[in-house]
N, C-alpha and C positions, 0 to 999 in steps of 0.2 A: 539433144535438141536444145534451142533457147531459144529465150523470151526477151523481147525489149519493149518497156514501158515507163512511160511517166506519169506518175500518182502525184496528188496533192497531200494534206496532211492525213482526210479522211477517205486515202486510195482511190478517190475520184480519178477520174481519164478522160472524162468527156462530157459535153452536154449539146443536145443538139445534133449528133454526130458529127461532130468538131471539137478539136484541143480545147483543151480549158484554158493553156496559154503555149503561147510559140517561145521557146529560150532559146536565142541564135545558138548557141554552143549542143545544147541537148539536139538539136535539127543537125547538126556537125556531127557528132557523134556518133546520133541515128544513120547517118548518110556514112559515112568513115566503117560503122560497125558492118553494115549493113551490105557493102556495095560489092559484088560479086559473086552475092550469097543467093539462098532461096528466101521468100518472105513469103509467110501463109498469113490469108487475110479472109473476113467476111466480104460479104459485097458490098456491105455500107461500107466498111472502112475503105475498100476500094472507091467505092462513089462519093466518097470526101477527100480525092487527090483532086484539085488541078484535072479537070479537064476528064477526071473522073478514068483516065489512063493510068496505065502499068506505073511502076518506079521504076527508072533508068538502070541501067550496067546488073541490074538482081532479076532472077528466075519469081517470078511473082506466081503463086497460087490461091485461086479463090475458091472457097465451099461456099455454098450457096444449094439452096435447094431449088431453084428455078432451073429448069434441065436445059431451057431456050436461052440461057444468060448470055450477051455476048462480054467476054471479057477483054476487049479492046487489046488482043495478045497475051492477056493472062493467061496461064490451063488452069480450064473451069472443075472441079470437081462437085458431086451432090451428094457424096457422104461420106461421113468418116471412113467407113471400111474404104471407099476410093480416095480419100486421101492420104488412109495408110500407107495403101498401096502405091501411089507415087511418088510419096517418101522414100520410099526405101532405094530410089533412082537416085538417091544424094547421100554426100557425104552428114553423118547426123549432127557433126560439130557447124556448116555450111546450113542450116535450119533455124533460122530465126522467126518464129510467133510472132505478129505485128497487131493482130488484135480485130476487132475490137470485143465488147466485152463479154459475148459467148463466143468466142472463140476461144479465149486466154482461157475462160473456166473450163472448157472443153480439153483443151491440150495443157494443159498445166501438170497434169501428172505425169506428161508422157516427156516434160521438161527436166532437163540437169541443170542448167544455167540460166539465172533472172537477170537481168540487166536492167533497172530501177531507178529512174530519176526521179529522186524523192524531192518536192517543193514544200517549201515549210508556210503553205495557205490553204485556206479550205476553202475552194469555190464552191460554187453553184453548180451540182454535177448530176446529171440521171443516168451514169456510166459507172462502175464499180469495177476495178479489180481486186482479190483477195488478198488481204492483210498477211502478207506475209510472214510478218514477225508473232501474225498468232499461230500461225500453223507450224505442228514440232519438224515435220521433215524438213522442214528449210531452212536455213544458217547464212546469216551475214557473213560475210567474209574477206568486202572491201567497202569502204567508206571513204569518198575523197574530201578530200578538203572541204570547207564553207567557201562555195559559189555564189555572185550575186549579180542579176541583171534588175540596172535601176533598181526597185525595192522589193524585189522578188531575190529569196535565200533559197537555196537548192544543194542535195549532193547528188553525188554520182555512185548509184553504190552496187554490189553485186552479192548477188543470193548464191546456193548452191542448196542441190538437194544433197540431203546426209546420208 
Protein backbone atom coordinates (compact mmCIF):
# COMPACT_ATOMS: atom_id res chain seq x y z
CA UNK A 1 0.00 0.00 0.00
CA UNK A 2 1.02 3.88 -0.38
CA UNK A 3 0.83 7.16 0.77
CA UNK A 4 0.82 10.44 -1.21
CA UNK A 5 1.33 13.60 0.79
CA UNK A 6 2.73 17.08 0.82
CA UNK A 7 4.39 18.47 4.01
CA UNK A 8 5.93 21.73 4.69
CA UNK A 9 9.22 22.03 6.48
CA UNK A 10 7.34 21.29 9.92
CA UNK A 11 5.21 18.14 8.05
CA UNK A 12 2.33 20.40 8.25
CA UNK A 13 -0.53 19.37 5.43
CA UNK A 14 -3.20 21.32 6.11
CA UNK A 15 -5.01 24.08 7.99
CA UNK A 16 -8.53 24.60 7.99
CA UNK A 17 -9.08 21.45 6.20
CA UNK A 18 -7.44 22.89 3.14
CA UNK A 19 -3.82 22.65 1.46
CA UNK A 20 -1.46 24.79 3.00
CA UNK A 21 -0.52 25.53 -0.62
CA UNK A 22 -1.57 24.39 -4.31
CA UNK A 23 2.10 23.46 -6.58
CA UNK A 24 0.54 23.16 -10.12
CA UNK A 25 3.14 20.15 -10.66
CA UNK A 26 2.55 18.39 -7.03
CA UNK A 27 -1.63 18.53 -8.23
CA UNK A 28 0.04 16.74 -11.60
CA UNK A 29 1.71 14.37 -10.02
CA UNK A 30 -1.13 13.68 -7.38
CA UNK A 31 -3.38 13.33 -10.44
CA UNK A 32 -0.60 11.35 -12.88
CA UNK A 33 0.07 8.95 -9.59
CA UNK A 34 -3.11 8.60 -8.60
CA UNK A 35 -5.48 8.06 -11.60
CA UNK A 36 -6.76 4.61 -11.87
CA UNK A 37 -5.97 3.75 -8.64
CA UNK A 38 -7.95 3.38 -5.24
CA UNK A 39 -7.64 6.52 -2.90
CA UNK A 40 -8.55 6.03 0.81
CA UNK A 41 -9.75 9.22 2.48
CA UNK A 42 -11.62 10.69 5.70
CA UNK A 43 -14.68 12.45 5.09
CA UNK A 44 -13.23 15.89 5.46
CA UNK A 45 -10.68 15.21 3.05
CA UNK A 46 -13.47 14.19 0.85
CA UNK A 47 -15.64 17.36 1.83
CA UNK A 48 -12.53 19.57 0.84
CA UNK A 49 -12.76 18.37 -3.10
CA UNK A 50 -14.69 20.57 -5.39
CA UNK A 51 -18.04 20.10 -4.88
CA UNK A 52 -17.14 17.84 -2.02
CA UNK A 53 -17.46 14.79 -4.98
CA UNK A 54 -15.39 11.52 -5.60
CA UNK A 55 -11.95 12.17 -7.68
CA UNK A 56 -12.44 11.25 -11.28
CA UNK A 57 -10.91 7.96 -13.28
CA UNK A 58 -9.84 6.46 -9.13
CA UNK A 59 -11.95 3.85 -7.00
CA UNK A 60 -12.40 6.55 -4.05
CA UNK A 61 -12.95 5.07 -0.45
CA UNK A 62 -14.10 6.90 2.56
CA UNK A 63 -13.93 5.88 6.61
CA UNK A 64 -15.98 7.80 8.41
CA UNK A 65 -17.90 6.89 11.31
CA UNK A 66 -21.27 8.26 10.28
CA UNK A 67 -23.08 5.05 9.14
CA UNK A 68 -25.81 7.67 7.12
CA UNK A 69 -22.64 9.33 5.09
CA UNK A 70 -23.70 9.78 1.58
CA UNK A 71 -20.52 9.48 -0.22
CA UNK A 72 -21.65 11.13 -3.46
CA UNK A 73 -20.28 7.50 -5.26
CA UNK A 74 -17.59 6.97 -2.97
CA UNK A 75 -17.81 3.21 -0.90
CA UNK A 76 -18.51 4.53 2.44
CA UNK A 77 -16.77 2.34 5.12
CA UNK A 78 -17.12 2.93 9.29
CA UNK A 79 -14.25 0.95 10.42
CA UNK A 80 -11.09 0.01 10.04
CA UNK A 81 -11.82 -3.72 10.27
CA UNK A 82 -14.30 -2.70 7.21
CA UNK A 83 -11.86 -1.03 5.48
CA UNK A 84 -9.53 -3.90 5.69
CA UNK A 85 -11.83 -5.80 4.45
CA UNK A 86 -12.28 -3.97 1.29
CA UNK A 87 -8.83 -3.54 0.68
CA UNK A 88 -8.08 -6.70 0.04
CA UNK A 89 -10.69 -6.41 -3.32
CA UNK A 90 -7.52 -4.52 -4.79
CA UNK A 91 -4.31 -4.89 -6.10
CA UNK A 92 -2.01 -3.48 -2.73
CA UNK A 93 0.53 -1.63 -5.11
CA UNK A 94 -3.10 0.16 -6.76
CA UNK A 95 -3.69 1.74 -2.78
CA UNK A 96 -2.96 4.96 -2.37
CA UNK A 97 -3.65 6.91 1.39
CA UNK A 98 -4.75 10.46 0.50
CA UNK A 99 -5.20 11.62 4.05
CA UNK A 100 -6.05 13.62 5.91
CA UNK A 101 -4.37 13.48 9.08
CA UNK A 102 -6.05 10.61 11.07
CA UNK A 103 -6.02 8.70 8.48
CA UNK A 104 -2.19 8.72 7.28
CA UNK A 105 -1.45 8.04 11.30
CA UNK A 106 -3.99 5.35 11.16
CA UNK A 107 -2.80 3.51 7.94
CA UNK A 108 0.87 4.49 7.93
CA UNK A 109 2.10 1.13 9.26
CA UNK A 110 0.09 -0.74 7.08
CA UNK A 111 2.14 1.38 4.17
CA UNK A 112 5.47 0.24 2.05
CA UNK A 113 5.54 3.43 -0.12
CA UNK A 114 5.49 7.37 0.89
CA UNK A 115 5.28 9.58 -1.75
CA UNK A 116 6.35 13.08 -0.16
CA UNK A 117 6.29 16.52 -1.50
CA UNK A 118 8.44 18.09 0.83
CA UNK A 119 8.11 22.24 0.58
CA UNK A 120 11.00 24.07 2.04
CA UNK A 121 8.18 26.68 4.29
CA UNK A 122 6.53 26.40 7.47
CA UNK A 123 3.07 27.44 7.22
CA UNK A 124 0.49 28.00 9.57
CA UNK A 125 -0.89 24.47 9.86
CA UNK A 126 -3.40 22.58 12.50
CA UNK A 127 -2.73 19.23 10.29
CA UNK A 128 0.40 17.03 11.02
CA UNK A 129 1.76 14.27 9.23
CA UNK A 130 4.61 12.21 10.95
CA UNK A 131 8.18 13.01 10.44
CA UNK A 132 9.38 10.69 8.63
CA UNK A 133 12.93 10.92 8.70
CA UNK A 134 12.61 10.56 12.56
CA UNK A 135 11.12 7.38 12.44
CA UNK A 136 13.99 4.32 11.86
CA UNK A 137 11.53 1.98 9.73
CA UNK A 138 11.44 4.50 6.97
CA UNK A 139 14.33 5.25 4.47
CA UNK A 140 14.70 7.87 1.76
CA UNK A 141 15.27 6.52 -1.12
CA UNK A 142 14.42 9.16 -3.94
CA UNK A 143 14.99 12.95 -3.83
CA UNK A 144 14.33 14.91 -7.01
CA UNK A 145 15.87 17.81 -7.92
CA UNK A 146 15.32 21.53 -6.46
CA UNK A 147 11.67 22.42 -7.68
CA UNK A 148 10.38 25.91 -7.67
CA UNK A 149 6.97 27.73 -8.09
CA UNK A 150 7.48 31.48 -7.82
CA UNK A 151 9.29 31.49 -4.33
CA UNK A 152 8.01 28.37 -3.11
CA UNK A 153 11.26 25.39 -3.14
CA UNK A 154 10.06 21.91 -3.04
CA UNK A 155 11.27 18.27 -3.83
CA UNK A 156 9.59 15.33 -4.86
CA UNK A 157 10.84 12.63 -2.81
CA UNK A 158 10.01 8.89 -1.92
CA UNK A 159 10.05 6.90 1.45
CA UNK A 160 10.16 3.11 1.79
CA UNK A 161 9.57 1.15 4.58
CA UNK A 162 12.78 -0.98 5.54
Amino acid sequence: MNLIVAVDKNWGIGKNNDLLVRIPADQKFFRETTIGKVVVMGRKTLESFPGQVPLKGRTNIVLTHDENYDGHGAIVVNSMDELKEELKKYDDEDIFVIGGEKIYKQMLDMCKIAHVTKIDYAYDADAYFPNLDELDEWELVADSEEQTYFNVIYHFNMYKRK
